[in-house]
N, C-alpha and C positions, 0 to 999 in steps of 0.2 A: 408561533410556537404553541401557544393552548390552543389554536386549534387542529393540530395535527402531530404534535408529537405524540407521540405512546396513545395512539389513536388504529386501531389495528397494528399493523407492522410499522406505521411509521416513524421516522426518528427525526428530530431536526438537530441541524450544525449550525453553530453561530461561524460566520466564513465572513470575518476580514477579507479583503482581496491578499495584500501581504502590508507586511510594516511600512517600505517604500510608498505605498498609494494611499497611507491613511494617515490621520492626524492625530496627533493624540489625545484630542478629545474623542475620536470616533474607537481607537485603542481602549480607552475607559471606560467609554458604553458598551463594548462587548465586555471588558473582564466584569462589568457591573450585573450585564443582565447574565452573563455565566456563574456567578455567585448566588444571583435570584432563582437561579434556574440548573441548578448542578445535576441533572439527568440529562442533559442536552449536550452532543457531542458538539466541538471544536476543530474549524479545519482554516487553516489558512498556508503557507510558503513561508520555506529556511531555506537561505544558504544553498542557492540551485548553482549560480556562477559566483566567481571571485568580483566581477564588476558588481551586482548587487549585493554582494556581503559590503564593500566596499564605498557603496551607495546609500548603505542604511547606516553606517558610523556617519556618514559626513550628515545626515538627517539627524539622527538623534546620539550629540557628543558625550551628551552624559551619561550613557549607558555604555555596560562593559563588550559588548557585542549584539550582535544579531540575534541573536535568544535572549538575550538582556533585556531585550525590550519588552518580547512578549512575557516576560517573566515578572519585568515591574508592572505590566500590564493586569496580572493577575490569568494571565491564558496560559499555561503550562498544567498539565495535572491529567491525571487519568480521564480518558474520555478526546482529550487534543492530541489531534494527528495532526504531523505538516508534513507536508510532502516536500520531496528533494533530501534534502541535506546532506547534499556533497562533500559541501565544504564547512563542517560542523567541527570544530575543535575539540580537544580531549576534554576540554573541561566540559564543554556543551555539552558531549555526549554523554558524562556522568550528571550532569544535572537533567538533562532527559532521564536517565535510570531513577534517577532518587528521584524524582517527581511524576515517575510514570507514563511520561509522553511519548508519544507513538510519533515512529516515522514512515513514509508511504516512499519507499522507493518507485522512483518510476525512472526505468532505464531506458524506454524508446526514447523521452523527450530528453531527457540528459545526452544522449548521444546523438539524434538527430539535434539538438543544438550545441553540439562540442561545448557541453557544461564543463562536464567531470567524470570520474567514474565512483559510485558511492560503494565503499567498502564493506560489505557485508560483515567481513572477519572483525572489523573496528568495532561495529554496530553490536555485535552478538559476542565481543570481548563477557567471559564468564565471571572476571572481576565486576563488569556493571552492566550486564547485558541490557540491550532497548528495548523497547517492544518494534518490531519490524513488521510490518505487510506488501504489496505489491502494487503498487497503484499504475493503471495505466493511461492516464492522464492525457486525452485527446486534445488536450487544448494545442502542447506543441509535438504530442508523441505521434505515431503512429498507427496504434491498434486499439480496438476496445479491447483486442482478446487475450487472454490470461495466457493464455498457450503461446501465442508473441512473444507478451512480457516474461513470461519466464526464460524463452530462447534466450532475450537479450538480455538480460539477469545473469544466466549463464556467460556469458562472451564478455559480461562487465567485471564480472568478477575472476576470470582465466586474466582478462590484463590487467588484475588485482593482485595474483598470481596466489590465489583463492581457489582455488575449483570447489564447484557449487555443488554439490553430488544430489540427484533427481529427487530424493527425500526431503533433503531441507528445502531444492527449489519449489516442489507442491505444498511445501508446509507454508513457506513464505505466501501463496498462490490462496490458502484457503485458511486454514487453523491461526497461521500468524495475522492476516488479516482482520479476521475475526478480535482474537485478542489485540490490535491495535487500537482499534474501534471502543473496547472493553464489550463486544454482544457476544462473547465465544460460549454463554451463557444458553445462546439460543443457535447461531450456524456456526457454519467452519466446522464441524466433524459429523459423524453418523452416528454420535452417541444417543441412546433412547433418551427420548422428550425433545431432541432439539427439533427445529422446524425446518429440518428437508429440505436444502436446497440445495439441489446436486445435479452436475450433468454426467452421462454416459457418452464414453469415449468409446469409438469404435476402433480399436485398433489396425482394421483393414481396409479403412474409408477412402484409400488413393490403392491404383496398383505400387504406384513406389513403397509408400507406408505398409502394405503387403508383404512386401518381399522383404522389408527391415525387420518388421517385427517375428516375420517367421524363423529368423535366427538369432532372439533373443534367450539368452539362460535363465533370468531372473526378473523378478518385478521390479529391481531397480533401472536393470538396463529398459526394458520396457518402457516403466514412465519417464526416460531419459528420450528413447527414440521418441515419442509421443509429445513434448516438450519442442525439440528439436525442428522436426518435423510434421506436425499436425498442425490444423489450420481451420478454418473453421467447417469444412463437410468432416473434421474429425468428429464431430460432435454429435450423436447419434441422436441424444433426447434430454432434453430438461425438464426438470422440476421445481415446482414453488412450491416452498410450503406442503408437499409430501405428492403433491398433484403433480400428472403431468400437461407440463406447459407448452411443449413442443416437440414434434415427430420430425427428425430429419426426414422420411421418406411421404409423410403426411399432411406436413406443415404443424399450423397451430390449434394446438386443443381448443 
């Protein structure tokens, strides 16, 4: 961590594996050196399936749930994200609001493991909204690509009986991610001073994508076909940090 956090662009996360794989002494050196170290993001696993919600009571009895832990643990707070949390209770999800912990949806791996389906509507309740981002999570998911994850985003939240509308699912995709993390400071939008990190979608990158987009009315519908339907020859060019990094017809800068 000193030697690479806040070292150029880098950031480090203190990453438990989750509560089930760790001890609780190994739980109290992380909330210890998170305490010594509170610039340092937090990332470990909630609540993906009902058998590990289930799994982590019969481990630690004394505690009032699955967040219970991390939370006597001292790992809850601005800056902790955990991914999943399907299966997060009402109370959980307000003590995520009041303590400002971020969750990392990730819906390939939820569905390719018949997890759950995580409720965006629950999560983004206005009484105690979370902080939400999109995490797409190859360990059991599918895709590195954001354009994936938002497909299935969408289709998780339709048998939520949520429809996702292509605004919130890009905002989840880049601005809420951003703020999940707490760095919305520096990416996640195009506002001046942040540091540029953006791809160009090309709307006509397949014949099929073609012929969708050329009978779109709106920029909503647009970045809905483009969600839906784009894949990674969608992706015309990227940038790091205001450079570009990569030419679909070119390759790499």
């Amino acid at each position: 961590m000193e030697r690479w956090h806040g070292k150029d662009r880098n950031l480090y996360a203190i990453t438990p594996r989750f509560a089930p794989t760790s001890t609780p002494a190994q739980l109290e050196a992380a909330g210890t050196l998170w305490r010594e170290h509170p610039e340092a993001l937090v990332h470990t696993h909630i609540s993906e399936n009902t058998g590990e919600v289930s799994w982590v009571r019969s481990l630690f009895p004394d505690r009032r749930g699955y967040l219970d832990v991390y939370d006597h643990f001292g790992l809850l707070g601005r800056g902790a994200v955990l991914a999943h949390g399907v299966h997060l209770t009402g109370r959980e999800r307000a003590r995520c609001a009041e303590t400002g912990t971020a969750v990392a949806h990730c819906p390939t791996s939820n569905l390719f493991l018949g997890s759950g389906l995580f409720h965006v509507h629950d999560a983004k309740d206005a009484r105690r909204p979370m902080r939400v981002g999109l995490g797409t999570d190859i360990g059991a998911g599918t895709s590195f690509s954001l354009l994936a994850t938002v497909n299935e985003a969408y289709k998780v939240a339709e048998l939520s009986n949520y429809p996702l509308d292509s605004v919130k699912a890009f905002y989840l995709a880049t601005l809420g991610g951003a703020q999940a993390m707490g760095i919305d400071d520096k990416v996640g939008s195009l506002e001046p001073g942040h540091e540029a990190d953006f791809v160009v979608l090309d709307p006509r990158a397949t014949p099929l994508l073609a012929r969708r987009t050329s009978r779109v009315s709106d920029i909503d519908e647009l970045l809905f076909v483009l969600a839906v339907m784009g894949d990674d020859r969608t992706v015309r060019a990227t940038y790091v940090n205001g450079a570009l990094a990569h030419d679909r017809d070119r390759g790499s800068a």
